[in-house]
N, C-alpha and C positions, 0 to 999 in steps of 0.2 A: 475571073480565072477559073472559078469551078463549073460555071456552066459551060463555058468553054471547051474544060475537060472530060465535061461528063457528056456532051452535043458529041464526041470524036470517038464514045464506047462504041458503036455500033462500029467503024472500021478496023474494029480487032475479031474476028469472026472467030479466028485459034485460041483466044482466049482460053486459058486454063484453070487460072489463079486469081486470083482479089483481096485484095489488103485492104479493108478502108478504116480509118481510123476518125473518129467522128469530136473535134471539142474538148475540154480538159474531163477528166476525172469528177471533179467538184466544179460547174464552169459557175463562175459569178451571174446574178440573178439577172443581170442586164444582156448575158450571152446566151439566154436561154432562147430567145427569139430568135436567135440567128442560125443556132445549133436546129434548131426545131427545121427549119427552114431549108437549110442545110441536108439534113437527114433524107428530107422530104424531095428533096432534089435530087438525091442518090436514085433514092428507092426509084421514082420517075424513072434515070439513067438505066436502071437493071432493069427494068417493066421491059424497057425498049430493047436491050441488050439480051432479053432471052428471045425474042423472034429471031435476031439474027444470028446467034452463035452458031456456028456448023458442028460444033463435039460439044457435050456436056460440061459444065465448069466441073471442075475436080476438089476447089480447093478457094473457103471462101470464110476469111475475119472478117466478123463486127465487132470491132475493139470501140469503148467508152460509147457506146449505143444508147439512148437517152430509155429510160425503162417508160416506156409510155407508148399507147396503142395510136399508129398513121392506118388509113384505110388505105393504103399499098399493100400491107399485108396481106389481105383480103383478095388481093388478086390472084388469078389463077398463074401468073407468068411468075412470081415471086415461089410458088410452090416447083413450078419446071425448074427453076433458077438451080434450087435444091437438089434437086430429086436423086442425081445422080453421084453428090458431093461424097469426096472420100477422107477430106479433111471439114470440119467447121467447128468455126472459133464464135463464141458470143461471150464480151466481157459487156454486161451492163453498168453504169456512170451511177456515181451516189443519187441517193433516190431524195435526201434532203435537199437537192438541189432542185428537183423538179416538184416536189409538193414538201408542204408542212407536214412532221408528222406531232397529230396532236392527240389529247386524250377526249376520245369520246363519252359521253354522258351513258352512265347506265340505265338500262341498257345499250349494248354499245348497237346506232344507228347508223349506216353505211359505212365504208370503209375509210382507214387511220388513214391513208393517203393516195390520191390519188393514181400512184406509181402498184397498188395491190393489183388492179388488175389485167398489169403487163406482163405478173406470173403468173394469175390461174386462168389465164385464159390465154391471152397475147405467145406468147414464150410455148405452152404445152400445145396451142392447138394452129398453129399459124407457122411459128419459126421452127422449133421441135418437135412435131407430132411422133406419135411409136412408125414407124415406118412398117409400109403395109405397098401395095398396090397400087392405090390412090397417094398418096404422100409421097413416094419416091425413100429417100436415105436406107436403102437395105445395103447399100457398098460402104456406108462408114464404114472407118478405120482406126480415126482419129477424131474425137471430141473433147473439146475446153468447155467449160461452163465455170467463169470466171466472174460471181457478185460481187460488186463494191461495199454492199450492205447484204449480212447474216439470211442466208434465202432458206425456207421451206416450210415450218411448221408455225411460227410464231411471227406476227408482224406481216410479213410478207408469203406466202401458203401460195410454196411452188412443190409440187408430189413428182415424184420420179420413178413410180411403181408402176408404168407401163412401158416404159422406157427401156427396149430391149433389141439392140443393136450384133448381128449375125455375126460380124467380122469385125468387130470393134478389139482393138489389141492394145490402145493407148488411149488414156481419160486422166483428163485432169481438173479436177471440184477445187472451187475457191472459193470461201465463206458460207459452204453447204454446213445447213444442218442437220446433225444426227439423232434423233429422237426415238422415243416410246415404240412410233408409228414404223418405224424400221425399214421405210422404203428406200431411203438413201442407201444407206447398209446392204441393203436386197438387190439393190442397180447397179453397185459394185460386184457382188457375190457373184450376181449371176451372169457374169461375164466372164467366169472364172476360165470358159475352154480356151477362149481365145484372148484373153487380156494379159499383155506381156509386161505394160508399161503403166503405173501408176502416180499421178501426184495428188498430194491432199496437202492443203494447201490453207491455215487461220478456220480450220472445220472446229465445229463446236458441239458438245451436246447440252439441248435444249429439253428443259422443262419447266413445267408449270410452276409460278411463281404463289404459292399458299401464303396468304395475310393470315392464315390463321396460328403459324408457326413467327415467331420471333425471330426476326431476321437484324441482327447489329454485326456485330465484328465478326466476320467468317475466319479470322486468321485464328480465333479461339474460340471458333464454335464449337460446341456440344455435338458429338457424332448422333442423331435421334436413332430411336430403338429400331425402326422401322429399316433403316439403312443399314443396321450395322453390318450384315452379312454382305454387304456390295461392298463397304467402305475400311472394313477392318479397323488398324491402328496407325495406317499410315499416314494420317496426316498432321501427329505431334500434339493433338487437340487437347485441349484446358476441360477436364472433367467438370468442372466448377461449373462451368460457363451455363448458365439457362439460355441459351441464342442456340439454334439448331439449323444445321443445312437443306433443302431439298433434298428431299428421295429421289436416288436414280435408280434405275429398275436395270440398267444399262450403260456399264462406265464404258472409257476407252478402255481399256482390260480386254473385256469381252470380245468388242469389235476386231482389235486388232489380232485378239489370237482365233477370231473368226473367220478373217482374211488370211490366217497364216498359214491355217488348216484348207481354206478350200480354194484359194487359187496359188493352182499347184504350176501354171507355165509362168507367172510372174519373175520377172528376172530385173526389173528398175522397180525402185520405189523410191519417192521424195516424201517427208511428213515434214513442213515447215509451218511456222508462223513468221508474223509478219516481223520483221528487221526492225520495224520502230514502234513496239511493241511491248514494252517492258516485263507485262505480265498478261501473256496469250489470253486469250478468252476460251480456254478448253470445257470449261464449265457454265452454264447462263441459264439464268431462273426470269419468267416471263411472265407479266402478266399485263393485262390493255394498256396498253401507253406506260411502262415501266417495262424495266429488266435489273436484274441484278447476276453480276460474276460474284461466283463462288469458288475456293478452291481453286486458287489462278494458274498456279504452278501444275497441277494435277495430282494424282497419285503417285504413290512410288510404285503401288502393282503395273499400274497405266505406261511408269518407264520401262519397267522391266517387259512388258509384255510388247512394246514396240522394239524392244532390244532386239527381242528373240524375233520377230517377224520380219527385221532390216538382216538379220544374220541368215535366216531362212531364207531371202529373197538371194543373199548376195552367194550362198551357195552353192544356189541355181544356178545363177550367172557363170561360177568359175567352172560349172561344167560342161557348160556349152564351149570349152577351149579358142572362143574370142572375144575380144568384148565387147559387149551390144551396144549398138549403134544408135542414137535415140533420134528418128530423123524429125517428131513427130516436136518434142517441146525440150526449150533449153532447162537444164539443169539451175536452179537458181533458189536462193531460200527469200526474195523480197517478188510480194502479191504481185502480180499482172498489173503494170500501171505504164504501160506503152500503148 
């Protein structure tokens, strides 16, 4: 029935739009050959489907996309596909499903799984390139970047510092990470003239996991010297305690009264975690083939300073005298799993 359907693309020439939703989320290790298979048949379908379109596609999901490199990327028709898209959606599928992720011998030789380099390569230079001349996406409008599995800095090293879209007015990050490196942070910021619509979405910030500090009960850890000016008193901590947290150089605090200062047209915001979730992962300490959450709940400064950014956004909104219309992404507090 799929080849079928994908044999009958080429007599839709007005084509506009594309939904393809590829396999489950986590597919069982016997599905993966089929998915695989599957994908590879789309992609085939689109190769074909951009000689004949007569208008530009506008508007094109890859929902549960397998995180793994097909040489259809690599085709020039797969970049035309693009080029002149005004929506695009990628949620890629858990990555434990498509490799092991194991702990490498020190020091660490090739990559923790095979699914690494679907981000720093596959994803930034093939599916997302910065749009230019050659790459096409300078009419985005609308971009999702939806990971199943914590994407950017640690494990999986996907950067987003070139990543700088003209007319981009609505973005929505799901399990991006926000680190030291500040490009995530800086991909948002600088979208500030024209970004009206925002969702962030199980984001976390990540850093380095120190064996040289004593890591046991975080719920009564010792605030170490080093942090105390990020982390103050707010987190109730047992003075006693010799167990100490990661240094953040950079809490949610900062970020969010970063964004609240400088995208000044924003007038939607969503900041959710996931629904079955008991205690977010705002916090995560990393190191080869390990992580540890710290701090699960977060800050109290962290609440308060998202308070004032959701009150600041909604401000906005009441002065525009109607209410904005979100055509771009549903309103929703549980992760991209459609």
């Amino acid at each position: 029935m799929l080849n079928h359907a994908l044999s009958r693309l080429h007599e839709l020439p007005s084509l506009g739009s594309l939904f393809i939703r590829f396999g489950e989320i986590v597919p069982l290790p016997s599905e993966c050959d089929r998915i695989r298979e599957d994908v590879s048949s789309v992609l085939d379908a689109l190769i074909s489907l951009s000689a004949s379109l007569t208008r530009p596609l506008k508007s094109l999901s890859l929902t549960r996309l397998p995180p793994i490199h097909f040489s259809q990327y690599d085709h020039p028709a797969v970049r035309s596909l693009r080029a002149h898209l005004s929506f695009f959606e990628i949620h890629s599928s858990a990555t434990d499903s498509w490799s092991s992720l194991v702990t490498p011998p020190a020091p660490r030789q090739g990559p923790m799984s095979s699914c690494e380099p679907f981000y720093y390569h596959t994803l930034p230079r093939r599916l997302l390139p910065p749009p230019s001349t050659a790459t096409g996406l300078g009419n985005l409008e609308s971009l999702s970047l939806c990971f199943s599995d914590p994407i950017g800095i640690y494990y999986f090293t996907y950067s987003f510092a070139e990543l700088r879209f003209p007319r981009l007015r609505a973005l929505r990050l799901q399990h991006a990470q926000f680190s030291d490196a500040r490009d995530a942070e800086r991909f948002v910021a600088q979208h500030a003239d024209t970004l009206l619509e925002l969702h962030l979405l199980h984001c976390q910030i990540a850093v380095e996991l120190d064996h040289n500090v004593l890591l046991v009960d975080t719920d009564t850890a010792a605030v170490p010297g080093s942090a105390e000016s990020v982390f103050g008193d707010d987190g109730d901590v047992d003075a006693g305690s010799s167990a100490e947290w990661p240094a953040v150089s950079r809490p949610w605090s900062d970020i969010y009264l970063e964004f609240a200062n400088k995208l000044e047209r924003l007038v939607y915001l969503e900041v959710d975690d996931a629904w079955w979730v008991s205690f977010p992962d705002k916090y995560v300490a990393y190191a080869p083939g390990e992580m540890m959450q710290f701090m699960e709940e977060g800050r109290a400064e962290d609440n308060r300073a998202l308070e004032k950014f959701k009150q600041a956004v909604m401000d906005r909104e009441r002065k525009l005298g109607i209410e904005y219309e979100r055509e771009c992404f549903p309103s929703c507090s549980q992760l991209a799993d459609y």
